[in-house]
C-alpha positions as CSV (number, residue, x, y, z in Angstrom):
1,X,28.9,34.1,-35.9
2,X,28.3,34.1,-32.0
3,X,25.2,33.3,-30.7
4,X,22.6,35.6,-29.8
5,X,22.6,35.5,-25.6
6,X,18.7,35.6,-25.4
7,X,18.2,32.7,-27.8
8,X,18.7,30.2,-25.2
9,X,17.0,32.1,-22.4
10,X,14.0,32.0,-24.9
11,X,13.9,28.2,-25.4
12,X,14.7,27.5,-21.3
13,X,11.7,29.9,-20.5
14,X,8.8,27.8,-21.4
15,X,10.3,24.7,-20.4
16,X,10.3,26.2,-16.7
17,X,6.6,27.9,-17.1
18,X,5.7,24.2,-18.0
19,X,7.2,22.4,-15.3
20,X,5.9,25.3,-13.0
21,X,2.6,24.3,-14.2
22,X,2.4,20.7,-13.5
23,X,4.1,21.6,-9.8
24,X,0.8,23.7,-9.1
25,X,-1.4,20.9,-9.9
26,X,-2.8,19.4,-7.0
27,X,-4.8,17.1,-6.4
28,X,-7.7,17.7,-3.5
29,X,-7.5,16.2,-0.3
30,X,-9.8,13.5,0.4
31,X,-11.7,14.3,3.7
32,X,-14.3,11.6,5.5
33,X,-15.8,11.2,8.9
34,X,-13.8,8.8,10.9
35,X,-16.4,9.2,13.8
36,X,-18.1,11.4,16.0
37,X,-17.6,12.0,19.9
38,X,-19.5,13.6,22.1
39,X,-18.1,16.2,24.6
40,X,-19.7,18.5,27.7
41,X,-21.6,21.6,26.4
42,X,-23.2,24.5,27.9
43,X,-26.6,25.1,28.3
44,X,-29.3,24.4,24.7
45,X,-26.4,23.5,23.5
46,X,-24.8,19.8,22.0
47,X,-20.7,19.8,21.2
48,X,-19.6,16.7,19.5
49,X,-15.7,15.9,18.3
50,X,-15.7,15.3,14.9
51,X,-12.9,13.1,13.3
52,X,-11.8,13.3,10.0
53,X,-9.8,11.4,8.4
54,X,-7.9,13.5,5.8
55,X,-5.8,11.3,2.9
56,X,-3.2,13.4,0.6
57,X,-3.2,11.8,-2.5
58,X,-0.2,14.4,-3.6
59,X,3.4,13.0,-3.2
60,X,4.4,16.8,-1.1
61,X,3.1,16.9,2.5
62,X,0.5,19.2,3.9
63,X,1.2,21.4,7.0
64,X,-1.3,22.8,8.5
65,X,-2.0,24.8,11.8
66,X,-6.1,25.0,12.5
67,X,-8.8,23.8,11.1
68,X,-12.2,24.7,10.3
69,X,-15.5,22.7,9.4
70,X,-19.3,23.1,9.0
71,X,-21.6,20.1,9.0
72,X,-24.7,20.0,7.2
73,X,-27.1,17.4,7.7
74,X,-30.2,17.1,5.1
75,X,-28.3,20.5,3.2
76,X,-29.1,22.5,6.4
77,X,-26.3,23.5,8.6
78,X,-25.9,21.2,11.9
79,X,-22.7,22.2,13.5
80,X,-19.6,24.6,13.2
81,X,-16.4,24.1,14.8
82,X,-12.4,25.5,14.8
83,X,-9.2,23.4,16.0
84,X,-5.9,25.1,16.7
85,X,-4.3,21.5,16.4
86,X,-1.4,21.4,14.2
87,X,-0.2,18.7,12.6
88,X,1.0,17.4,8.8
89,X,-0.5,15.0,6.3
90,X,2.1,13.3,4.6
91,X,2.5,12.7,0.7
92,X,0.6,10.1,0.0
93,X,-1.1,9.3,3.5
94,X,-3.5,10.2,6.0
95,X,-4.1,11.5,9.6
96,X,-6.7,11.4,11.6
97,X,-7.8,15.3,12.3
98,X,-10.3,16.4,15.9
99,X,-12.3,19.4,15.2
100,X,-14.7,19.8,18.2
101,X,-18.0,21.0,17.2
102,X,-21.5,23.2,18.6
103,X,-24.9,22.5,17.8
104,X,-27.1,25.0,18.5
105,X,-30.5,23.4,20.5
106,X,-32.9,25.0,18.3
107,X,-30.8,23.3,15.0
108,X,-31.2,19.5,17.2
109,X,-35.0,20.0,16.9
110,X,-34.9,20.8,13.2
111,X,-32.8,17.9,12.6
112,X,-35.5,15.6,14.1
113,X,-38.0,16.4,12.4
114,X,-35.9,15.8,8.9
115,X,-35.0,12.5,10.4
116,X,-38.7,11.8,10.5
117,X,-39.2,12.9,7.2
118,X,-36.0,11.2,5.7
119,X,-37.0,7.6,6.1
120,X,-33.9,6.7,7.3
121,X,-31.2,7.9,4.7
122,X,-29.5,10.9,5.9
123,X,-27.3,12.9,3.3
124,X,-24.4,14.8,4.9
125,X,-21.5,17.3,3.5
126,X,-18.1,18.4,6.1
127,X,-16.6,21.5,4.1
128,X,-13.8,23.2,5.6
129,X,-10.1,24.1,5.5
130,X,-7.1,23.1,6.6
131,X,-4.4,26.3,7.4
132,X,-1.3,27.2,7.1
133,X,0.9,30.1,8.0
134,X,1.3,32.3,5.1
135,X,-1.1,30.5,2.6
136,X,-5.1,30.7,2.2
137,X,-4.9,27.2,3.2
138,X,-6.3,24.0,1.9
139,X,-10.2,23.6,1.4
140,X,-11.6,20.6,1.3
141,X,-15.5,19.1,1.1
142,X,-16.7,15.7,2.2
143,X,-20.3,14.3,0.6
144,X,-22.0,10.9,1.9
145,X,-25.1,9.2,3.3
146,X,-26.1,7.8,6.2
147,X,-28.5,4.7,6.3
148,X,-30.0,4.7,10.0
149,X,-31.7,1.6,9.9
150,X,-28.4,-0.1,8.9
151,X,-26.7,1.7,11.6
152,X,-29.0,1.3,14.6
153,X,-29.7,-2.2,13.6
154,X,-26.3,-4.1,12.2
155,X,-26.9,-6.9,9.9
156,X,-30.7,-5.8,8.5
């Protein structure tokens, strides 16, 4: 008796949906601030370079070519920025990524007067994407806080 030809293609087909599967899982990028520069701006305006420092904890690099970020600062939106710097993060490491970024004057003032009201701990979120020719890119969101009394006075 000869063997049916679409038995084998029928036990071969979910192996490959599996391993399909477990290709497609990624796991997010992990973005923080590295630090923040400030560059020349026009007018009521404050531009800063943000640097963030993207790890890949995925063993496949990530290309990318651009980048976009929003800063928010107390869960109101601070500053906005796009980089046409290209680059890659390798499989299981990290680069340091430059995203220059505007504050609009009128946000500054806001700001200060949630500093006053903060006591001192500031609670910030960087969302934005890394992208890539032909893909929707990769999104990725950075949460922390900031304790000014720590930072304008080391050792307190």
């Amino acid at each position: 008796m000869a063997s049916h030809p679409r038995r084998p293609l029928s036990l071969l087909l979910p192996c490959l949906l599996l391993a399909g599967c477990a290709s497609l899982h990624r796991e997010p990028l992990r973005v923080t601030v590295a630090g923040i520069e400030p560059i020349r701006g026009e007018g009521l305006e404050m531009r800063m370079a943000l640097k963030l420092r993207v790890q890949n904890p995925n063993e496949a690099p990530v290309d990318y070519k651009g980048a976009s970020v929003q800063m928010a600062l107390q869960g109101k939106t601070l500053a906005t920025g796009v980089s046409d710097e290209a680059g890659s993060v390798p499989g299981f490491g990290e680069a340091v990524i430059r995203v220059p970024v505007t504050v609009a004057g009128l946000h500054v003032a806001g700001q200060a007067l949630s500093l006053v009201r903060s006591a001192g701990k500031l609670h910030y979120e960087v969302k934005g994407k890394l992208s890539a020719s032909g893909t929707s890119g990769t999104r990725f969101n950075a949460k922390g806080e900031l304790d000014l009394p720590s930072m304008v006075m080391p050792g307190k």
